[in-house]
PLY file of the C-alpha trace (Angstrom):
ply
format ascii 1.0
element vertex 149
property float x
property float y
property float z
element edge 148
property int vertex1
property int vertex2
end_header
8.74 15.50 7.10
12.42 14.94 7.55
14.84 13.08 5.77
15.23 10.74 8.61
11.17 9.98 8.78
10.93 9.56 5.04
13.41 6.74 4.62
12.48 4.99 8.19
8.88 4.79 6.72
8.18 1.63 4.95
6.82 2.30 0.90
3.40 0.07 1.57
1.88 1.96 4.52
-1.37 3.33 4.02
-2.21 5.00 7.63
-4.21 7.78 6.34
-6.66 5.46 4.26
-6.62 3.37 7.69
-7.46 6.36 9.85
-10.18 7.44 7.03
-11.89 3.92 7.52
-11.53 3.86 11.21
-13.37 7.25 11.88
-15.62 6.32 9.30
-16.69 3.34 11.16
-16.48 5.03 14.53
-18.67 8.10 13.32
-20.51 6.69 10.16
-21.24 8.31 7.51
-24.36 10.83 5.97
-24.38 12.95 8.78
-25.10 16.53 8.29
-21.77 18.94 8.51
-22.15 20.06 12.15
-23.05 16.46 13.68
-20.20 15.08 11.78
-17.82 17.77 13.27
-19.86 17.62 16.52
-19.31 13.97 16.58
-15.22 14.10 15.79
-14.73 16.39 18.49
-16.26 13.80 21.31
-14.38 11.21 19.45
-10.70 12.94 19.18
-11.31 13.67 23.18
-11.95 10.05 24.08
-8.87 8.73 22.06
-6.91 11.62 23.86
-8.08 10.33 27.31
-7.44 6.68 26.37
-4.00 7.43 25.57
-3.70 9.56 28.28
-4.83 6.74 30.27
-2.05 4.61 28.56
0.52 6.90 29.11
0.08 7.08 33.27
-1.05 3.69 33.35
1.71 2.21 30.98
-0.52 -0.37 29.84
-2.06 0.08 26.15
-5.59 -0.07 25.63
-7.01 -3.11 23.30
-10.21 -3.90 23.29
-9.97 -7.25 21.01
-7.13 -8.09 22.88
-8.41 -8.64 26.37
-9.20 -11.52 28.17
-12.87 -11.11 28.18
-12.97 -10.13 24.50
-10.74 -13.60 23.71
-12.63 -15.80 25.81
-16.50 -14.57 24.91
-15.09 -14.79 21.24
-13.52 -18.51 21.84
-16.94 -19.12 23.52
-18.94 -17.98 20.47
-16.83 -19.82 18.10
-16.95 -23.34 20.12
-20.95 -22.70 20.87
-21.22 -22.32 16.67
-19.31 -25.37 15.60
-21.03 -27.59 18.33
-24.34 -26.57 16.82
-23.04 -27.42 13.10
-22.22 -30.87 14.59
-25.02 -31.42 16.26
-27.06 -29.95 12.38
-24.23 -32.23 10.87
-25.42 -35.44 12.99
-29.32 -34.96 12.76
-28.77 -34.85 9.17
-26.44 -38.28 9.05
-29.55 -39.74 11.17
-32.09 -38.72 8.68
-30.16 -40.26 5.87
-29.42 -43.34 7.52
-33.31 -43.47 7.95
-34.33 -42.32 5.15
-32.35 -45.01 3.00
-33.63 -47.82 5.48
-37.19 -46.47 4.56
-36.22 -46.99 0.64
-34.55 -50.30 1.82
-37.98 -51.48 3.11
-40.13 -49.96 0.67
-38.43 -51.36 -2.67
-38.28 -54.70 -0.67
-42.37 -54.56 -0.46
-43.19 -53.33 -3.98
-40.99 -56.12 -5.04
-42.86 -58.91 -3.19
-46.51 -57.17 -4.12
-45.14 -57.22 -7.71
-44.20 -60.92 -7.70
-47.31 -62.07 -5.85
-49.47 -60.20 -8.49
-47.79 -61.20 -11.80
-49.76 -64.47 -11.40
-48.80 -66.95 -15.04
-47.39 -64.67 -17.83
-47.55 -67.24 -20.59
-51.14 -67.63 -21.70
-52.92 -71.39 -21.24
-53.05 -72.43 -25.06
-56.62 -73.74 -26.11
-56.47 -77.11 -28.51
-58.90 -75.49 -30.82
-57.19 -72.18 -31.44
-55.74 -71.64 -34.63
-51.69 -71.36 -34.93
-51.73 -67.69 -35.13
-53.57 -67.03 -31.80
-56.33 -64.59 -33.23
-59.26 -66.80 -33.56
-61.33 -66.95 -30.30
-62.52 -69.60 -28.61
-65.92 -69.92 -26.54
-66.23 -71.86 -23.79
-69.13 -73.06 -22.36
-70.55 -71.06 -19.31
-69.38 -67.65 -20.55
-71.17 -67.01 -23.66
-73.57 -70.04 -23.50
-74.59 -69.93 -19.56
-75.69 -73.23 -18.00
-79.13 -74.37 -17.30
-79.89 -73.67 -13.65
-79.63 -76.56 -11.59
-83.00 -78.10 -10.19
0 1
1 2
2 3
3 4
4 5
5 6
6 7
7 8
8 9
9 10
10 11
11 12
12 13
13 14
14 15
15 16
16 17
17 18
18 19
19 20
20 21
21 22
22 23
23 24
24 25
25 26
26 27
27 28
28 29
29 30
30 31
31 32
32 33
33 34
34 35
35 36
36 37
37 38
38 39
39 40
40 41
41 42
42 43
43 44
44 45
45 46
46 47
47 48
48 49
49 50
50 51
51 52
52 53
53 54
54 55
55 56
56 57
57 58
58 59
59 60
60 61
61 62
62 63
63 64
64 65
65 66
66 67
67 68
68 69
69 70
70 71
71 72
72 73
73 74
74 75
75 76
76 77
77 78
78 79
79 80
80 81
81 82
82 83
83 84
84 85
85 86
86 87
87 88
88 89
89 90
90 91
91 92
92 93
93 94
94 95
95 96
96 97
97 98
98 99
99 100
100 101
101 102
102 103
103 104
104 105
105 106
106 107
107 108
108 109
109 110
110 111
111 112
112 113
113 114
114 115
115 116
116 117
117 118
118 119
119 120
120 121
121 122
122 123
123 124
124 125
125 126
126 127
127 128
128 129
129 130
130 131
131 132
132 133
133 134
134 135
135 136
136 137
137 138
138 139
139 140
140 141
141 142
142 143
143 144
144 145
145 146
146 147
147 148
């Protein structure tokens, strides 16, 4: 490398990690010796007929920056968050529901409970004693009434 090349080239480039990565993805990897080299060779040719494509055509090859590429990718992306929306509204509807169904339901068990409670002080009996243990009988419950004739 020359002088010149060595102090144009900036001191954080990593191109040959890059270029590791790249044919790495292009190729993968675990491939037996001979596919792997069998493999590279079809690869270098079609980069060296892209760029000799380039260099008649004077127009650089980009794949993810064509118009298609953009647009289907735009596409995707506006498709996704309209369906998170729509996930992000169905949810807001079930909530809304779902708290008007708690609404309603603590509304009910709160009239059943008051229409059930009934008296909560007990009816105090003149003959009971001041300390509410001794019983009382009444008449009809343990002494039962003479049928009527």
């Amino acid at each position: 490398m020359s002088t010149e090349d060595w102090d144009n080239t900036p001191s954080t480039t990593n191109t040959g990690e890059a270029q590791h990565h790249w044919t790495n993805v292009q190729l993968g990897t675990k491939q037996s010796l001979v596919e792997a080299m069998e493999n590279a060779r079809k690869l270098d040719e079609r980069v060296a007929r892209e760029i000799a494509t380039s260099l008649q055509s004077a127009i650089l090859l980009n794949s993810k920056m064509s118009l298609p590429t953009k647009s289907r990718e735009s596409h995707d992306a506006a498709d996704e968050r309209a369906e998170v929306e729509h996930e992000i509204q169905a949810l807001q509807a079930e909530k809304q529901d779902a708290a008007a169904k708690l609404k309603d339901l603590r509304t009910r068990k709160s009239a059943l409970s008051k229409k059930s409670k009934g008296s909560q002080t007990r009816s105090v009996v003149v003959s009971a004693s001041s300390s509410g243990r001794v019983k009382t009988r009444t008449i009809g419950v343990y002494f039962p009434l003479p049928p009527v004739v």
